[in-house]
C-alpha positions as CSV (number, residue, x, y, z in Angstrom):
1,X,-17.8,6.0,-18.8
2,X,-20.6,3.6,-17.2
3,X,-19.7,3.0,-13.9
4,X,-18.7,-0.8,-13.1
5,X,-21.2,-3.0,-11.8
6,X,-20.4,-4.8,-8.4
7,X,-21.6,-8.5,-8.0
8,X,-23.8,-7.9,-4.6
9,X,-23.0,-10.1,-2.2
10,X,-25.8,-11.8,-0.4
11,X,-26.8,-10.3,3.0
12,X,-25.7,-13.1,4.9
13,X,-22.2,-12.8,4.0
14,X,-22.8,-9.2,3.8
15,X,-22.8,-10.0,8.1
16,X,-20.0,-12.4,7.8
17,X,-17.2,-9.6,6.4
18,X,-16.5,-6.3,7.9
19,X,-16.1,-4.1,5.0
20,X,-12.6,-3.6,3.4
21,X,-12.6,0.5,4.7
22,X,-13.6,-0.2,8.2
23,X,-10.6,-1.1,9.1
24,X,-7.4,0.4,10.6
25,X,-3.7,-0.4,10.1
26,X,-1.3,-1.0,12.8
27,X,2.3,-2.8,12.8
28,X,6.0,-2.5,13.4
29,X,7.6,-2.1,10.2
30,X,8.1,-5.5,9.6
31,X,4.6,-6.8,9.6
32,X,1.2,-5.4,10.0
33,X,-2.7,-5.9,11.5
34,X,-5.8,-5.2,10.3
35,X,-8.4,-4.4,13.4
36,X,-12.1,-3.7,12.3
37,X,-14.3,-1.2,13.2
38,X,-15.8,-4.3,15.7
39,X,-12.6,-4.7,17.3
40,X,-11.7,-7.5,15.5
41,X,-8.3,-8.5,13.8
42,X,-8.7,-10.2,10.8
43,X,-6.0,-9.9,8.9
44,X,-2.5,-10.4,10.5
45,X,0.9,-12.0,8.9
46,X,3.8,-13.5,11.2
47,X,6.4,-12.9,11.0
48,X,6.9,-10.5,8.4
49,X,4.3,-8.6,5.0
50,X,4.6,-11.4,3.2
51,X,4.6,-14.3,5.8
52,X,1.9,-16.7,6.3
53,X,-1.7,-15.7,7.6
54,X,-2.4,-16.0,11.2
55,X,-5.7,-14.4,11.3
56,X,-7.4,-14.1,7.8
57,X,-11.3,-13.8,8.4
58,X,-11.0,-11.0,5.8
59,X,-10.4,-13.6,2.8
60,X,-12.8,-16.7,4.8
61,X,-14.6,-15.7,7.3
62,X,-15.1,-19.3,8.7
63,X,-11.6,-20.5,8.0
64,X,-8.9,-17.2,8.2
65,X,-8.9,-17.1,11.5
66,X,-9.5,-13.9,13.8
67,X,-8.4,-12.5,17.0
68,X,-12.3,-11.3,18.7
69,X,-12.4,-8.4,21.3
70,X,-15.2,-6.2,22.1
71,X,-18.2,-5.6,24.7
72,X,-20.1,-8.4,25.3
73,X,-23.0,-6.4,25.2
74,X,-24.5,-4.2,22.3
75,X,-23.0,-1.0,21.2
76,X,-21.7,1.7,19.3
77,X,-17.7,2.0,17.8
78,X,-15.4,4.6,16.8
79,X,-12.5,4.6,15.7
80,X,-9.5,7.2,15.5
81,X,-5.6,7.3,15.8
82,X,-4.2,8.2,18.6
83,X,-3.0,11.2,17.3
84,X,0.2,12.1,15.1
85,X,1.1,8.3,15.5
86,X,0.0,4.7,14.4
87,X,-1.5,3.7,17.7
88,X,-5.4,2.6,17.0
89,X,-8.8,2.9,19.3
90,X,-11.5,1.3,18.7
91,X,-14.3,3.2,21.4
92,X,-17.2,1.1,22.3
93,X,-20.3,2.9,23.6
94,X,-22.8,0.9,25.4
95,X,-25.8,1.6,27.7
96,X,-23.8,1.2,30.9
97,X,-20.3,2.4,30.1
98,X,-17.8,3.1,27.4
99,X,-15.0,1.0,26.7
100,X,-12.0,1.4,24.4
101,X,-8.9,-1.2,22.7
102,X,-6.1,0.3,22.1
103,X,-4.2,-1.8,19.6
104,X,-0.5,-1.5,18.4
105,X,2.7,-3.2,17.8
106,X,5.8,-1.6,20.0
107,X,8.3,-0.4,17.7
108,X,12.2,-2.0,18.3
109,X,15.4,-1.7,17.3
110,X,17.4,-4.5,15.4
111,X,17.9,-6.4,18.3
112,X,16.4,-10.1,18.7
113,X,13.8,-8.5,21.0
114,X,12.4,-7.6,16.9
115,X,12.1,-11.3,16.4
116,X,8.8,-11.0,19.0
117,X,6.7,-8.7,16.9
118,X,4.8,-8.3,19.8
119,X,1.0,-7.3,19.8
120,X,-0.8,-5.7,22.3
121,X,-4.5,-5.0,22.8
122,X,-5.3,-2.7,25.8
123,X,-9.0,-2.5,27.2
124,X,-9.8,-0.2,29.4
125,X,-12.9,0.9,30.8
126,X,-13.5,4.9,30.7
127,X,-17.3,5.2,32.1
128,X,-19.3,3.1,33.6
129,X,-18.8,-0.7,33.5
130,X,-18.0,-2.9,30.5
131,X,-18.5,-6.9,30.2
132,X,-15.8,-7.8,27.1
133,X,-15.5,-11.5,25.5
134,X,-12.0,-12.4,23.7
135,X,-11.4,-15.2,21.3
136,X,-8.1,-15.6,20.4
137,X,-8.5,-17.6,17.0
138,X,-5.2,-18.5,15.0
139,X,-4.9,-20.5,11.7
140,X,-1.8,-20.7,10.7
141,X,0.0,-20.7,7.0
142,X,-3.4,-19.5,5.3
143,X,-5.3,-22.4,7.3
144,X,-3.9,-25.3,5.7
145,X,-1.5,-26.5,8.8
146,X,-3.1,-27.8,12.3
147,X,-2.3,-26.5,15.8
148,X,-2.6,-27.0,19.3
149,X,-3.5,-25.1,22.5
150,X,-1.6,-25.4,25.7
151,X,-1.0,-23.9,29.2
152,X,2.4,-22.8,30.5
153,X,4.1,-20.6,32.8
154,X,0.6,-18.6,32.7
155,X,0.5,-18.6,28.7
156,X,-1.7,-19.6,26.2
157,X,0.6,-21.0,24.0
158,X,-0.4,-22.0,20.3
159,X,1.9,-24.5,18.4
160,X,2.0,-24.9,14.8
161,X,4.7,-26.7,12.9
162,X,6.7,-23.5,11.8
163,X,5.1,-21.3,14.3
164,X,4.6,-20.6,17.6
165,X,2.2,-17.8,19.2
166,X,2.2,-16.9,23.4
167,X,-0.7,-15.6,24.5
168,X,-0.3,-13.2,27.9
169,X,-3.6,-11.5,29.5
170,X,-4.1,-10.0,32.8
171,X,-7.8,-11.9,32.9
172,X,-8.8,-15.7,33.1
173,X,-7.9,-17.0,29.7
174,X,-9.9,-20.5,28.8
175,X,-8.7,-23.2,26.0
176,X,-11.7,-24.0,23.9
177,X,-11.1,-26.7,20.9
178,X,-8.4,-24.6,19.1
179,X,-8.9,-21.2,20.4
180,X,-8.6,-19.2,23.5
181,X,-11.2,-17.4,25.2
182,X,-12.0,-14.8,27.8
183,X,-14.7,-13.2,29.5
184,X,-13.9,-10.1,32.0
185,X,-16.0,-7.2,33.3
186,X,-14.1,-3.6,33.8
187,X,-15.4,-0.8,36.1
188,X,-14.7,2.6,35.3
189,X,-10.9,3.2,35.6
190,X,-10.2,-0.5,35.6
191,X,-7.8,-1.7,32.5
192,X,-6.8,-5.4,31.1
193,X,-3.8,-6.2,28.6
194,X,-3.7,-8.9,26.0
195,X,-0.4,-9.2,24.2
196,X,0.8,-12.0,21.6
197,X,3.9,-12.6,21.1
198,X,6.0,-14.6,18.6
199,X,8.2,-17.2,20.5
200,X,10.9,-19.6,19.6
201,X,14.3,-19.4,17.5
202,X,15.8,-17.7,20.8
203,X,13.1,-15.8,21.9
204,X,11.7,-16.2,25.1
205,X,7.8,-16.4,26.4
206,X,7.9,-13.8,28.1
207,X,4.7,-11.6,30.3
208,X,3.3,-8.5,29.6
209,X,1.8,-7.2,33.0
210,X,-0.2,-4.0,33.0
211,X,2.4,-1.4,33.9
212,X,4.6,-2.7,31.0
213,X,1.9,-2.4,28.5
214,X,1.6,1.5,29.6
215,X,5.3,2.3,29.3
216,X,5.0,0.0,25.7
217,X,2.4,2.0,24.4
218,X,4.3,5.8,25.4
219,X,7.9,4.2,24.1
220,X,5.6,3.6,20.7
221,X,3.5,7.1,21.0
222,X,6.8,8.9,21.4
223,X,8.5,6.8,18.3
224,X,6.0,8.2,16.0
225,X,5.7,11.4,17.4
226,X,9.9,12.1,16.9
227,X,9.4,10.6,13.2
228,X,6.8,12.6,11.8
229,X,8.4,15.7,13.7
230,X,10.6,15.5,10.5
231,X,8.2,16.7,8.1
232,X,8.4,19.3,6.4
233,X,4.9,19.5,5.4
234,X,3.1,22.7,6.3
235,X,0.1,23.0,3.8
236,X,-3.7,23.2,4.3
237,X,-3.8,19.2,4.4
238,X,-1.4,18.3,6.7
239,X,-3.7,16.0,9.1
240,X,-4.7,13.9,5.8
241,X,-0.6,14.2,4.4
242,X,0.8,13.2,7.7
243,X,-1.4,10.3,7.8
244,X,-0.6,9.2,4.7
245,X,3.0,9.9,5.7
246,X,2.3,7.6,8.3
247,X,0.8,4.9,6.8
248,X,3.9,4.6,3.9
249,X,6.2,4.5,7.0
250,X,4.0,1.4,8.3
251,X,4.5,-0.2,5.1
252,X,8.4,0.0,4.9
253,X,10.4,-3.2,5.4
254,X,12.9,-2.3,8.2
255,X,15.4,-4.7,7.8
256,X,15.8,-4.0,4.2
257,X,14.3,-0.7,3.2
258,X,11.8,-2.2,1.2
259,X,8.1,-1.3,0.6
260,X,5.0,-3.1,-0.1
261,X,2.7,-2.0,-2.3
262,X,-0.1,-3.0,0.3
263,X,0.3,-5.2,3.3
264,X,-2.9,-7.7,1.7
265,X,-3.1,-10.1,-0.4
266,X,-6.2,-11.0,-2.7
267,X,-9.3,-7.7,-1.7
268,X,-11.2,-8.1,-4.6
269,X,-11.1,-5.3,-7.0
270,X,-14.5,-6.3,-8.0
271,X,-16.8,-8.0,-5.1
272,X,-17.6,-11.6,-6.5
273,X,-14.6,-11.4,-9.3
274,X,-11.2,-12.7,-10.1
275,X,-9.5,-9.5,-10.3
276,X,-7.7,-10.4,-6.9
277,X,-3.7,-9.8,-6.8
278,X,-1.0,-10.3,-3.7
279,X,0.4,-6.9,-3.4
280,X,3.0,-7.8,-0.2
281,X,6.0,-7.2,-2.5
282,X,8.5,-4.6,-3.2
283,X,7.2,-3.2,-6.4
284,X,10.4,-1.3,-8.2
285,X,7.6,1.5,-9.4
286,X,5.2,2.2,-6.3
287,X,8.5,1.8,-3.8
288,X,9.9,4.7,-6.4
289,X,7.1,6.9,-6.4
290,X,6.6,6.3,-2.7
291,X,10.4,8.1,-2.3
292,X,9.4,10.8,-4.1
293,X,6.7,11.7,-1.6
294,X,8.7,10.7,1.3
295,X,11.7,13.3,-0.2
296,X,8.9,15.7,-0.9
297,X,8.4,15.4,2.9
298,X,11.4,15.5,4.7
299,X,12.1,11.7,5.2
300,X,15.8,11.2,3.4
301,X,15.9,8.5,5.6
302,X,13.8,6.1,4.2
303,X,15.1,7.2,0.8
304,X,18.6,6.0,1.4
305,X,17.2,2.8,2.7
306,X,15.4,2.6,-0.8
307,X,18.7,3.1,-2.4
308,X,20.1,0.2,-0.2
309,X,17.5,-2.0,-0.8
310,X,17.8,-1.4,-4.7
311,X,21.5,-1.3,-4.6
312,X,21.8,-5.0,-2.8
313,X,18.7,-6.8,-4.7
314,X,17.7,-5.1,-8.2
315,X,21.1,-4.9,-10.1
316,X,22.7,-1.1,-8.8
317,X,25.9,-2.3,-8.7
318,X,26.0,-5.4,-10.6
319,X,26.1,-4.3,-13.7
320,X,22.7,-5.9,-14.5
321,X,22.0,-5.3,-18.5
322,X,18.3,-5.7,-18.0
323,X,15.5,-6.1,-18.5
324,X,14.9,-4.8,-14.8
325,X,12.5,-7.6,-12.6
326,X,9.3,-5.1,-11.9
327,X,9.1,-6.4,-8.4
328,X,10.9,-8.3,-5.7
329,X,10.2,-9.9,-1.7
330,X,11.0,-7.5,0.7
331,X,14.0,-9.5,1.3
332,X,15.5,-9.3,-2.4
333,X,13.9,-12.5,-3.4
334,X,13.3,-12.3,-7.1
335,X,10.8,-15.9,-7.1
336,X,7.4,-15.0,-6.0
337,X,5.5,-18.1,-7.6
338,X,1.7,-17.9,-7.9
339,X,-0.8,-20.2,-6.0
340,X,-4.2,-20.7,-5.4
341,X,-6.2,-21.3,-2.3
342,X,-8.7,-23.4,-3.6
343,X,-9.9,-24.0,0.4
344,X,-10.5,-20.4,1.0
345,X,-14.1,-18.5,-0.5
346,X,-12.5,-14.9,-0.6
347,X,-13.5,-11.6,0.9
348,X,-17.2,-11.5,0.4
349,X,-17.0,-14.8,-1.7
350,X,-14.5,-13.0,-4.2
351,X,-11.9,-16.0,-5.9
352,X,-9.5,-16.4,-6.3
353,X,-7.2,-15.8,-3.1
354,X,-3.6,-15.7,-4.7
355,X,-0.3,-15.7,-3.0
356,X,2.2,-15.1,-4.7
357,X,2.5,-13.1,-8.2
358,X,3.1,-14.3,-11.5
359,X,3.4,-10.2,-12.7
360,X,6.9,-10.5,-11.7
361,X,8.1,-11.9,-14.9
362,X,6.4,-9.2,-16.7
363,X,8.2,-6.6,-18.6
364,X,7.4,-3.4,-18.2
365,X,9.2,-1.0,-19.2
366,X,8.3,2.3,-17.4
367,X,9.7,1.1,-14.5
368,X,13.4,2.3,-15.6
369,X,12.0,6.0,-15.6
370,X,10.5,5.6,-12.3
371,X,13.4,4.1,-11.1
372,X,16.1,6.4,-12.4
373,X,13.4,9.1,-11.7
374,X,14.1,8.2,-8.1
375,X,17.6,8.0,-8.0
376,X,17.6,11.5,-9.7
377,X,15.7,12.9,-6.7
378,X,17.8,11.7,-4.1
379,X,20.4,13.0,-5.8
380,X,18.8,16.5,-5.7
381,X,17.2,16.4,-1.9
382,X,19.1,13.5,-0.8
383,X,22.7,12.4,-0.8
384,X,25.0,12.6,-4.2
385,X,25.1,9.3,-5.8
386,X,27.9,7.3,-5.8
387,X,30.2,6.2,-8.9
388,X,29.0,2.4,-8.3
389,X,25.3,3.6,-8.7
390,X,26.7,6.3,-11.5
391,X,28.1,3.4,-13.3
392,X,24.9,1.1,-13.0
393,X,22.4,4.0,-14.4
394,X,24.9,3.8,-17.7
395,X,24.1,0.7,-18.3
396,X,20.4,0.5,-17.5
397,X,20.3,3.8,-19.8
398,X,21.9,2.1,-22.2
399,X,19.3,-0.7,-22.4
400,X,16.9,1.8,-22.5
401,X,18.1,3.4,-25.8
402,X,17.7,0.0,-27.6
403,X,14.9,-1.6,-26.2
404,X,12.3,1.5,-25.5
405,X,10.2,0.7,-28.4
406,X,9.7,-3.4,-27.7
407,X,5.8,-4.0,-26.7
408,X,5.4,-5.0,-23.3
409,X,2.9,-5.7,-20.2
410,X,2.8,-1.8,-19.2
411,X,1.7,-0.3,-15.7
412,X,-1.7,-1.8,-15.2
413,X,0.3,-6.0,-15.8
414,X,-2.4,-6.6,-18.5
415,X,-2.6,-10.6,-19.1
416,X,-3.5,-10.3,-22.4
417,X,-0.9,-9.7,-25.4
418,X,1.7,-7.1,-25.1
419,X,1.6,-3.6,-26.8
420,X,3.3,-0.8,-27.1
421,X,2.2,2.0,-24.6
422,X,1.8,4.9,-24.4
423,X,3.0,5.3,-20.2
424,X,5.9,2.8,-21.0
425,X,7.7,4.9,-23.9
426,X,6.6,8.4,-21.7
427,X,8.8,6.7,-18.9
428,X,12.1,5.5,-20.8
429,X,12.1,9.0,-21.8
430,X,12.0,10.0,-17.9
431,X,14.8,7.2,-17.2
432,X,17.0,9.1,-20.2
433,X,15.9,12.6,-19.3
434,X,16.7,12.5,-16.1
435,X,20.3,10.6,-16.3
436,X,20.9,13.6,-18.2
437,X,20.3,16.1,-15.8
438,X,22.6,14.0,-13.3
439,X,25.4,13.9,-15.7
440,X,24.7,17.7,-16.4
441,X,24.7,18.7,-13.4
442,X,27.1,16.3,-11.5
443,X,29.6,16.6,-14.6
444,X,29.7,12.8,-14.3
445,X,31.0,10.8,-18.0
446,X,27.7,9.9,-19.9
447,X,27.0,8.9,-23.8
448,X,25.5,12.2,-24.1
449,X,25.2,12.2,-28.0
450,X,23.4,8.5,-27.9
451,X,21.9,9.3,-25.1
452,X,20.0,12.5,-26.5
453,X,19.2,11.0,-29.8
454,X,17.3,8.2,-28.1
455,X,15.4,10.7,-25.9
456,X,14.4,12.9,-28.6
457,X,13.3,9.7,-30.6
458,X,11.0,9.1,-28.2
459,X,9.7,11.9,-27.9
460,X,9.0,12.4,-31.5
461,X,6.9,8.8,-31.1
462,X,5.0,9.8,-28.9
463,X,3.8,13.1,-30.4
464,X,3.6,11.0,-33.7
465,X,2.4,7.5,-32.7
466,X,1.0,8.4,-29.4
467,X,-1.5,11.2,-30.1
468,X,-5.0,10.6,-32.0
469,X,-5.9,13.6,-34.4
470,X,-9.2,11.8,-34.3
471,X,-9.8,11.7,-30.5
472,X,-7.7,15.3,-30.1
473,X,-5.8,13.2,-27.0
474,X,-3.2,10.7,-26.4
475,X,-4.1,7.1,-26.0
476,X,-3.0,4.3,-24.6
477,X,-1.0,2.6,-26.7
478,X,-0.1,2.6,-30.4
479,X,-2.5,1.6,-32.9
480,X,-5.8,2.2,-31.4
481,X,-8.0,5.0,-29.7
482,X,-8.8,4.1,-26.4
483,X,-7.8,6.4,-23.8
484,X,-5.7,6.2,-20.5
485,X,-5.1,7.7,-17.3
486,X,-1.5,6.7,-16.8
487,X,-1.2,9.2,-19.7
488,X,-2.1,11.9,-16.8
489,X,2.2,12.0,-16.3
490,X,2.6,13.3,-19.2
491,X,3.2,17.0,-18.1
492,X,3.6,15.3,-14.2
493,X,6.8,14.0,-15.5
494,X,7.8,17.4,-17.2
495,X,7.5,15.6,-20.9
496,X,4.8,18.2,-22.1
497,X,3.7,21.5,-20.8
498,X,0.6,21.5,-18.5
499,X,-0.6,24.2,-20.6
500,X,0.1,22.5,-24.0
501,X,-2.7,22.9,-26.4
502,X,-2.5,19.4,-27.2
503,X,-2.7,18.0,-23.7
504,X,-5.4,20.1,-22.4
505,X,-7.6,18.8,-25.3
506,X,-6.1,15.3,-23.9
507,X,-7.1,16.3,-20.5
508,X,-10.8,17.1,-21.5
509,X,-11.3,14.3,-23.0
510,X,-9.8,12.6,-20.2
511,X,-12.3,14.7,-18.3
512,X,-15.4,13.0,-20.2
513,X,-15.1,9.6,-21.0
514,X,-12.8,8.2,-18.0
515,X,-14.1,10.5,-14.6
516,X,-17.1,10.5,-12.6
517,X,-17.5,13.0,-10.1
518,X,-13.6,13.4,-9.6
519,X,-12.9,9.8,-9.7
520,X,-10.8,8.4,-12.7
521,X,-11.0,4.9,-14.2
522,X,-7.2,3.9,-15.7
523,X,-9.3,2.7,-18.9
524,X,-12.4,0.7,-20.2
525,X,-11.9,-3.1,-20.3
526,X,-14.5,-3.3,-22.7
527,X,-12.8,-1.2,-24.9
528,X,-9.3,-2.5,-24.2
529,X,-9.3,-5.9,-23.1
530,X,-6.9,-6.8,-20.0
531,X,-7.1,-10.6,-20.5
532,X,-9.6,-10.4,-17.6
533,X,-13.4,-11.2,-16.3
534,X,-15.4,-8.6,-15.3
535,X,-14.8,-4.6,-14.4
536,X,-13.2,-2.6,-11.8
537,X,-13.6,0.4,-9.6
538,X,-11.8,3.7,-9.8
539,X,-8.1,3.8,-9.5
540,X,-7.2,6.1,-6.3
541,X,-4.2,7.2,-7.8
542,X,-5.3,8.2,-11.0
543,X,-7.7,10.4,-9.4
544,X,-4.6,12.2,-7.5
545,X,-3.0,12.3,-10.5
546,X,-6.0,14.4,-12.1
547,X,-5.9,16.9,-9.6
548,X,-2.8,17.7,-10.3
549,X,-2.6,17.8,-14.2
550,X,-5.9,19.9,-13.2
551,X,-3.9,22.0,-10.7
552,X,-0.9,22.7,-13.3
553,X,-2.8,23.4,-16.0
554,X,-4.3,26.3,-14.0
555,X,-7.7,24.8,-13.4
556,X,-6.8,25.4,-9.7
557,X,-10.5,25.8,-8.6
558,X,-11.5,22.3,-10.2
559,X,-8.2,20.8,-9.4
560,X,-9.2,22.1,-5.1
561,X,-13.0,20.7,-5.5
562,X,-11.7,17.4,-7.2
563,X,-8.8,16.9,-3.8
564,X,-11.4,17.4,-1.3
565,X,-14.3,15.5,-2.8
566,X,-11.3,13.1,-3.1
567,X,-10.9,13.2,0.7
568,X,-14.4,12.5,1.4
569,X,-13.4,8.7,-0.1
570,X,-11.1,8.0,2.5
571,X,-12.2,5.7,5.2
572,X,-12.8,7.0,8.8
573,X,-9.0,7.1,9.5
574,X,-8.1,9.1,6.1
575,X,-6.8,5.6,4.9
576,X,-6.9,4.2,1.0
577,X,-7.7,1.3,-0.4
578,X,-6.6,0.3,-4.3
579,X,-9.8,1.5,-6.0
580,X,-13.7,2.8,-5.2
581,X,-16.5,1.0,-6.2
582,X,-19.5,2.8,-8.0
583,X,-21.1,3.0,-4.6
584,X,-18.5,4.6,-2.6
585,X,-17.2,1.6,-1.2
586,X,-13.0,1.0,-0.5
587,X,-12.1,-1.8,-2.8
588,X,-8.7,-3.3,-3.2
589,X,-5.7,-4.7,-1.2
590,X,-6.0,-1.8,1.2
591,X,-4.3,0.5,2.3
592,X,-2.0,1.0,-0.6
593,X,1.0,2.5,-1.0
594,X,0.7,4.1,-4.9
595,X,-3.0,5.9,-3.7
596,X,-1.2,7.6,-0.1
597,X,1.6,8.7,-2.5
598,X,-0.6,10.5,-4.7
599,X,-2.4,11.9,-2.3
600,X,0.6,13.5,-0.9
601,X,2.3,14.6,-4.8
602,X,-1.5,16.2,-5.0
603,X,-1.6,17.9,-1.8
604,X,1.7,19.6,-2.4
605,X,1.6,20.5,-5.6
606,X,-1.9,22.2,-4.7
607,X,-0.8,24.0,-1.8
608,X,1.7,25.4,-4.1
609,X,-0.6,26.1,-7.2
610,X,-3.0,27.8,-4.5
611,X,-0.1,30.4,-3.2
């Protein structure tokens, strides 16, 4: 396949936009930061994933908003985890010392001390000495509302109509127009704190002097450190696994047990196109195959609060008769209306920026496999379900067996007309085939003969409709050729053998016309229109996915050189964005949740394949 074209942004706004991968993620489980490689944050939402921007520079560089520390003199970044948790440094190395920020959000309990999603940026000078600048720059609900700047009680205090920010720092803080700013100098040894706190609705300015900010940042280093003690992860990739590990935990929704799919809204998927999506929802399908991994792992934690969160928003003991909403707010909300902001250019000039997303009214059908997929795992490795869930999977089953053949939207939300695919029908055969193994193994009341008729139904349509004699693969969806890498479940989801004749002339073909030096497109929009402008990178997950059809097909040497040329992708931290441009580049809401997944499904499944 030709690889897509990028519309290259000028040079000026080239120096405008930090690049999507240089970038780190920090947050507290109910929201999350971007900080750039320039010590910048950029991207930050208040209260929660799908709040409001407070600091958007990553979608308008002028407008968004930004939160500005670094040397005020040239020099040289890194940037690295502190390690086995989500605490981020950005190192500054200048001519006559070496600073570092240490950014991170402290992790708390329930309590209304969670309300203050605090945020705290450490400088501290290592070597040397270090003149820094700050500029604290918020624009609140995307830009579109006004502010104001006051002093009190030793705050900077920033007032919006539905929000209000604190600012505390241990240095000389100015107000200039809207913003804050600072400029300090540090001597070797010497340390300053900046925190921002959310205030109002009962919580309390309150100060964050230097000694607090140390015993903050050990509390958070020692949280992370007892989580991911709880793996049970032991392979050859465990520093790229555990981060990913780490990065799905970021993106869980503590107060409900939701996930996002990615904690952005609206990174282009093409620089200069429209292919621009708001990913800060609880997708039934990525939050699904993001349990799986976590299971895989250890973490039955965050699978029973999965459960929770499907059992009190997406119909698990309502009796819902479907079809199933594809996604929901992290707070159950099943409205996520579109919009446009027209004021706002777009990360390197790419426009839309959306909020919201009309894909929720989409039917897709696969989601019912992934979905009962899940439920069927924490079954196995979790707790047993309970007759109230039991009773639920009956009837979603049930609407299974008579609507798996309807056309529909399918995994990639096309906005064009409907069809009937391929990955859809593979996956109401998952969401039947695995309800049977529960009620197999848990001797639980099913409709076993219906049940097992409408299973093997599909399964004949799929070997019959589903497979080109012409092509020697499976395609995408009935009535054409074009091929697909959602089809790369197939023997993922046990439905073929890896080994099958059929699916490893499938998997060649695969091979040629959809991957480029280990990276897999999902298809050709020229070849099967998506209702869309314009092309797209490669899809991070589809490339995991490929390793591990390679891995259990016995290709085990290709499926190892695939994996770690796949590694090489990641950004500086190990993390993922959506897709990869044909230069390299991370593009996408990033980091997302379906790419860390894969990543870890790939890594364990080629540990094992190795021995």
């Amino acid at each position: 396949m030709t690889a897509a074209v990028s519309l290259r942004p000028s040079k000026a706004d080239a120096l405008r936009y930090t690049p999507i991968a240089e970038h780190g993620l920090i947050g507290d489980m109910r929201t999350a930061a971007l900080v750039g490689t320039n010590g910048t944050i950029d991207w930050y939402c208040c209260t929660r994933f799908d709040a409001p921007s407070v600091f958007a520079a990553i979608l308008d560089a002028d407008r968004g908003g930004a939160f500005e520390l670094a040397p005020d003199v040239p020099a040289r970044t890194k940037q690295f985890y502190f390690p086995d948790t989500n605490i981020l440094i950005t190192r500054f190395f200048a001519d006559h010392g070496v600073g570092e920020v240490q950014d991170f959000m402290p992790i708390v309990d329930d309590s209304h001390e969670a309300d203050r999603h605090r945020l705290i940026r450490r400088v501290l000078c290592v070597r040397g000495a270090v003149p820094f600048t700050a500029r604290v720059a918020p624009r609140f609900d995307y830009g579109r509302k006004t502010h104001t700047v006051s002093m009190r009680h030793g705050q900077t205090v920033f007032d919006s109509a539905d929000l209000s920010l604190a600012l505390t720092s241990s240095v000389p803080v100015e107000i200039d127009g809207p913003d804050a700013t600072s400029s300090f100098l540090l001597g070797e040894g010497e340390s300053a704190v900046f925190a921002l706190d959310r205030i109002g609705g009962g919580v309390e300015p309150r100060s964050c002097p230097l000694t607090e900010a140390e015993d903050l940042f050990g509390a958070t280093v020692r949280y992370w450190r007892t989580w991911l003690s709880h793996s049970r992860y032991r392979g050859r990739w465990r520093e790229m696994v555990h981060r990913s590990a780490l990065t799905l935990k970021l993106l869980t929704y503590a107060p409900t047990g939701a996930i996002v799919a990615a904690p952005t809204t609206s990174l282009p998927e093409q620089v200069g196109g429209e292919r621009n999506w708001d990913y800060r929802y609880a997708w039934v399908r990525d939050a699904a195959f993001c349990i799986y991994a976590l299971l895989r792992l250890g973490f039955t934690d965050e699978a029973k609060a999965f459960v929770h969160f499907l059992s009190e928003n997406v119909g698990l003991n309502d009796g819902s008769d479907g079809p199933l909403q594809i996604m929901y707010g992290i707070d159950g909300r099943s409205e996520l209306p579109e919009e446009e902001l027209l004021h706002w250019e777009g990360h390197l000039g790419s426009s839309p920026v959306r909020i919201g997303n009309e894909a929720v009214h989409q039917l897709q059908l696969d989601i019912y496999g992934a979905l009962i997929d899940s439920l069927y795992l924490y079954d196995k490795w979790g707790e047993p379900l309970h007759s109230g869930h039991w009773a639920t999977v009956g009837t979603l089953v049930n609407w299974v067996c008579e609507h798996w053949d309807q056309p529909d939207e399918g995994i990639w939300e096309t906005r064009s007309k409907s069809q009937r695919f391929l990955y859809s029908q593979l996956m109401c055969w998952v969401a039947i085939e695995r309800a049977i193994r529960i009620a197999t193994h848990r001797g639980l009341p099913a409709d076993m003969p219906r049940w097992a008729h409408a299973r093997d139904a599909i399964y004949q349509r799929i070997m019959e409709s589903g497979w080109s004699s012409r092509r020697k693969a499976f395609v995408q969806h009935e009535g054409d050729e074009v091929l697909d890498a959602s089809v790369l479940m197939m023997p993922l989801a046990k439905f073929i053998s890896p080994t099958d004749p059929k699916w490893l002339s499938t998997l060649d073909a695969l091979g040629e016309e959809l991957v480029s030096d280990s990276l897999v497109y999902r298809y050709d929009p020229r070849r099967s229109p998506d209702g869309l402008r314009g092309e797209e990178g490669t899809f991070s997950i589809c490339s995991f996915w490929y390793v591990e059809a390679l891995s259990r097909a016995g290709r085990v040497d290709e499926a190892r050189l695939a994996f770690e040329k796949m590694l090489t992708y990641g950004n500086h931290l190990g993390l993922y964005a959506e897709e990869i441009g044909h230069t390299g580049e991370q593009i996408g809401n990033f980091p997302q949740a379906f790419t860390h997944l894969g990543l870890i499904s790939a890594a364990f499944n080629l540990d094992r394949a190795l021995g």
